[in-house]
N, C-alpha and C positions, 0 to 999 in steps of 0.2 A: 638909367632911363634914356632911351633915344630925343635928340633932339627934336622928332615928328614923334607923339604922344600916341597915335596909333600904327607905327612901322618900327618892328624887329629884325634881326637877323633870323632867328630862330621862333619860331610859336610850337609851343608844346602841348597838343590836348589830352589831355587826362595825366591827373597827378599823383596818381600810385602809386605802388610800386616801383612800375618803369619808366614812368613819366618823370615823376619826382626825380629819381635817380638820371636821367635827361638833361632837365634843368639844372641840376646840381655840378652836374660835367659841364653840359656847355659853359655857365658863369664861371667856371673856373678857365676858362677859356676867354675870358671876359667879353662872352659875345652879348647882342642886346638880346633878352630871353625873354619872353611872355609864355607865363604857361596858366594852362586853363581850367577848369574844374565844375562840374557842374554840381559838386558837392562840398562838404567843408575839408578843412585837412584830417588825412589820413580816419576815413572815416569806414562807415561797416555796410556799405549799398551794396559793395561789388566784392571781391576774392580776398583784398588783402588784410582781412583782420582775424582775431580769434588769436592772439595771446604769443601763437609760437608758430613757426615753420621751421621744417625739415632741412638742413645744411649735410650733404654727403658726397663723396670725391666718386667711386667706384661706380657710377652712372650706368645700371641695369637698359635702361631704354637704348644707349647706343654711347661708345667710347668717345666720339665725335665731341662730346659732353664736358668732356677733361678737363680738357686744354681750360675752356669757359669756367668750368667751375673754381678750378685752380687759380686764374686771376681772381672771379667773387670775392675768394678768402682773403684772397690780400687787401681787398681794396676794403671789405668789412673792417678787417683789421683797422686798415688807415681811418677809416670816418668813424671807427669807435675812439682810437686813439685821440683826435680830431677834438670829437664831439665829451667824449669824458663821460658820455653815458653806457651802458650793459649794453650792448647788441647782440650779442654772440659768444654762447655760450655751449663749451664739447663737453660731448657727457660721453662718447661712440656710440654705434648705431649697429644696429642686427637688419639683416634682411632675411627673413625666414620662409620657407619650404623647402618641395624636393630640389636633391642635389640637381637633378638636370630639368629642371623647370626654369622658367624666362627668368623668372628673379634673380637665385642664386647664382645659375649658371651664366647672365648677362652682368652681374658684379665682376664673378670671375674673370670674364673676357676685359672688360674696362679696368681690371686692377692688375692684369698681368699684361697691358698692349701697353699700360702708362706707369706702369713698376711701381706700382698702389701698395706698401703696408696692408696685410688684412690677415685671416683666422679662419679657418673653416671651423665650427663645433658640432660636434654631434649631440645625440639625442641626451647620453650619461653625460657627457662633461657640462650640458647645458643647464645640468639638474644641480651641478655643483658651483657653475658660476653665476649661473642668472636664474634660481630656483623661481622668478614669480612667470615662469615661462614652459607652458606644457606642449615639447614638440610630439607629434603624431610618427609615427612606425615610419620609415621613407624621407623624414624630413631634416635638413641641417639648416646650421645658421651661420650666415658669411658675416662676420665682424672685420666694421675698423672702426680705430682707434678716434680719429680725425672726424667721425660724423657729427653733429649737434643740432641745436636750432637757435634759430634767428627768432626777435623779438618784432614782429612785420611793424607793427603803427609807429612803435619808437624811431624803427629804421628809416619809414616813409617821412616821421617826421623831422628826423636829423638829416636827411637830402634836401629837407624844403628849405631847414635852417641855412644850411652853407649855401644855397642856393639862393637866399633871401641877401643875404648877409654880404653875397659877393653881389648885388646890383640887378637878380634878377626879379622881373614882377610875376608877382604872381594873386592871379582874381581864382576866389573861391565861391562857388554858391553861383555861377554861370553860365551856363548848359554851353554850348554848340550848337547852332541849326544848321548848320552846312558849311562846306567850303568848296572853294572851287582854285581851280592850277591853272598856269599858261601850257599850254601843249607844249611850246616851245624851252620851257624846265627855267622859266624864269620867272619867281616870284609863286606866291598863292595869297590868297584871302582866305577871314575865317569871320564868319558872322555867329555874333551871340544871339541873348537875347538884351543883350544892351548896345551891342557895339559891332562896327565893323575892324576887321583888326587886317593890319600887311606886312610879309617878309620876305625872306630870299629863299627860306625853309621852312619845313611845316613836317613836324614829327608829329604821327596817331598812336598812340598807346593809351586804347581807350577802353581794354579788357573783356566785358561783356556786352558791350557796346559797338564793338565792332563791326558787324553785321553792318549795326544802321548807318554806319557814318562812312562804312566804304563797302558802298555797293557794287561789287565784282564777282558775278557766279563764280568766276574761277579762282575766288580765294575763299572756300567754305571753311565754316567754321560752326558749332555747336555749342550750347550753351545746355548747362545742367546744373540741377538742385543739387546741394550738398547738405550734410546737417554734421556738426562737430559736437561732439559729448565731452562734458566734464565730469566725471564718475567719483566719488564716493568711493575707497575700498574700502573691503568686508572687513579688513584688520590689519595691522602693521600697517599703519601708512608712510612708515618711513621707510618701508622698502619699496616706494614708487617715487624716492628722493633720488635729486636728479645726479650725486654722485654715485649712485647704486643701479640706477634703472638707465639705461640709452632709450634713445631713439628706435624706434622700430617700423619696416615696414612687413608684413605676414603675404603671401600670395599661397594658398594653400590647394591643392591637387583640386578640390573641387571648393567653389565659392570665392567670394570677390576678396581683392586686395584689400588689406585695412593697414591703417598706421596707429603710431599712438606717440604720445610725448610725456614725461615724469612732470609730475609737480614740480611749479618751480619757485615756489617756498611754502613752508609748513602752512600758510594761507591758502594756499591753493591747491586745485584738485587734478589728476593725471587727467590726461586728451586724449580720445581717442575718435576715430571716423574713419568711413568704407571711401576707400577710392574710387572705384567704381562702378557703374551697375545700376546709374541712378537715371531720375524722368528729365526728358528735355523740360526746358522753359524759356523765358526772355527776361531781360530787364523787367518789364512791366507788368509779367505774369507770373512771376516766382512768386510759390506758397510760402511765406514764412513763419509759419505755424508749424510745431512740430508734432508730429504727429506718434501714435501709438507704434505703426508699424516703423518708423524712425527708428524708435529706442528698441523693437527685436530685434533691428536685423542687427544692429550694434552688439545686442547680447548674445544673438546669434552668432558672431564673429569671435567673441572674445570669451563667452561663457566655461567650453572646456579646456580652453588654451589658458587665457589668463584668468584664472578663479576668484583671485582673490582680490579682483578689480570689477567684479560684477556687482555692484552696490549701488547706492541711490543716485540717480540722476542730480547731481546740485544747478546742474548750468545747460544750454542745448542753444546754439544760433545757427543759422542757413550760413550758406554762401554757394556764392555762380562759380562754376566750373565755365570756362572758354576754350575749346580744345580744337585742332584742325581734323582734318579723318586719320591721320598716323599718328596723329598727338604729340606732333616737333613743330617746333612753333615757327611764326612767320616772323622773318628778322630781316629784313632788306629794304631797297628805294622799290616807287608802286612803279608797276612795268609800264604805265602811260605818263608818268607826273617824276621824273627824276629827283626834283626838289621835294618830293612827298616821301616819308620813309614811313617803314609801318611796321609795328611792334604788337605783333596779338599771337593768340592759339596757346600761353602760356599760362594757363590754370592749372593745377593738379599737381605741377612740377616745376613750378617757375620761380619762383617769390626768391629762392637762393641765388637764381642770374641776376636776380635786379641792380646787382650795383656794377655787374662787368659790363648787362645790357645796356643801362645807363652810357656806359663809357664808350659803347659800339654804338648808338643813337648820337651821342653827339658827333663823333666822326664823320658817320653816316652823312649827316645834315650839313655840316660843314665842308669835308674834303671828300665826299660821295664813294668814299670807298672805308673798309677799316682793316687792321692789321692782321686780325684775329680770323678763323677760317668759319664764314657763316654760308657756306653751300647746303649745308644740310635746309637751310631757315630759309631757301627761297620763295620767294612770294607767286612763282612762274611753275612751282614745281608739279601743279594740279591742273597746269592749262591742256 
């Protein structure tokens, strides 16, 4: 704790995913950290819960991706090592459709530019190796070995842990109402609803939230419903056991990308949800009631492809999609506030950066520059 009760080196708003992962870097930096929350830990308002996320190297959206992901693993490694609880767990991962479709053919480019392990299968062998999987006439499936998922709340809450543990504070249940920066890049304020809070840096990783707390036409961003399903299979449920079944993401010639995740114990039931395709909303006006058409368009996804996982709904929650218009998220200092760094646009496809983002936010905040190549994640790149 700093000597002045309300002045840090670092303030962190929002404890996420990224946030979390923030404060857990910086303390280990042993800088003064205040990080802020306007909710409890690792809780289910915003993106980061529902049980599992997707970990995969062969990054279909853009190669650029690699290099980042390939730190994540290590450092998951290190804070499960660490921590002595499950984080991360490889079962490998399918990415399915046509061979020259975005999916398959953008694995490909990121598994042979970064000399990725992987598999192409076709329509027969897919019948022999992963039968609970019906590909369509035209379509393959790029395997690696190395994909898994990540267990998000344990993970958010094992950042908070080393992050607590090494000296940093952290207020939950505290919203934000503003802050404001020196033009001159020295110092910012952050006003609660308890407290006025001061440091020398101010990281935003505040997920669906973003919008309202940094108001900048020229960094848009979108926000959308999601709905995750936990299904019931028709039979064998052990062959949606997670040494049997991977990781999958489906983009099929026509209709939206869907993913899915195995059971990940005989208590629990396989995951599946549409990536995309779904209705804007905000913070304050997302439906979270799930609705009839919810549960088609899911069986519509998965009905003739995976059969024998069309079974009873056991489980169904929302969550917010935050995405920017290309869907590569904003990873840099704000272009008026140098001491303000900003961490948003990552929904959909983020939750497995969070511990290398983490490690690129503290840098950020501290020596205003980081190692790692974040041009793609400019905050200037929509002006």
């Amino acid at each position: 704790m700093p000597a002045d009760m309300n002045n840090f080196d670092v303030i962190v708003v929002g404890l996420g995913a990224m946030g979390s992962a923030a404060a857990y870097h910086l303390a280990r930096q042993n800088r003064a950290v205040l990080g802020l929350d306007a909710f409890g830990p690792a809780h289910d308002r915003g993106s980061s819960h529902g049980e599992s996320r997707i970990i995969r190297q062969a990054y279909f959206e853009n190669p650029a991706y690699v290099p980042l992901v390939l730190r994540a693993y290590e450092l998951w490694e290190q804070l499960q090592k660490e921590s002595g609880e499950n984080l991360l767990t490889i079962t490998g991962g399918l990415g399915i459709g046509p061979e020259n479709g975005e999916l398959v053919s953008g694995c490909l480019r990121s598994a042979k530019e970064h000399g990725l392990a992987h598999e192409l299968i076709g329509c027969r062998q897919m019948r022999t190796r992963f039968p609970q999987f019906f590909l369509a006439d035209g379509e393959t499936a790029f395997y690696e070995e190395r994909a898994g998922f990540l267990r998000p709340e344990e993970c958010i809450r094992q950042h908070l842990r080393g992050a607590s543990e090494r000296g940093a504070t952290l207020h939950f249940d505290e919203p934000v109402l503003s802050w404001s920066a020196s033009s001159q890049g020295e110092g910012a304020e952050v006003h609660t609803s308890r407290q006025t809070y001061r440091a020398r840096s101010l990281v935003l990783s505040v997920g669906a939230w973003f919008a309202e707390l940094v108001k900048a036409a020229s960094i848009p961003v979108v926000v959308t419903r999601h709905v995750m399903f936990w299904i019931r299979p028709i039979r064998q449920a052990s062959t949606f056991d997670k040494s049997v079944f991977p990781i999958f993401l489906w983009k099929p010639e026509e209709g939206p990308l869907f993913y899915g995740f195995p059971r990940l114990s005989e208590e629990t039931y396989p995951k599946v949800a549409i990536h995309s395709g779904m209705e804007k909303c905000s913070p304050s006006s997302i439906d979270r009631a799930i609705h009839p058409g919810d549960e088609s368009a899911v069986r519509s996804a998965i009905g003739e492809r995976i059969p024998a996982l069309n079974g009873e709904v056991m489980h169904a929650c929302t969550c917010m999609y935050t995405m920017t218009p290309n869907e590569h998220f904003i990873l840099d200092r704000h272009p008026d506030y140098p001491q303000v760094v900003l961490a948003g646009g990552f929904s959909g496809h983020g939750f497995k950066f969070s511990s290398v983002v983490g490690e690129i936010l503290s840098q950020l905040a501290t020596d205003g520059k980081t190692r790692m190549d974040i041009a793609l994640f400019s905050a200037t790149r929509f002006s």
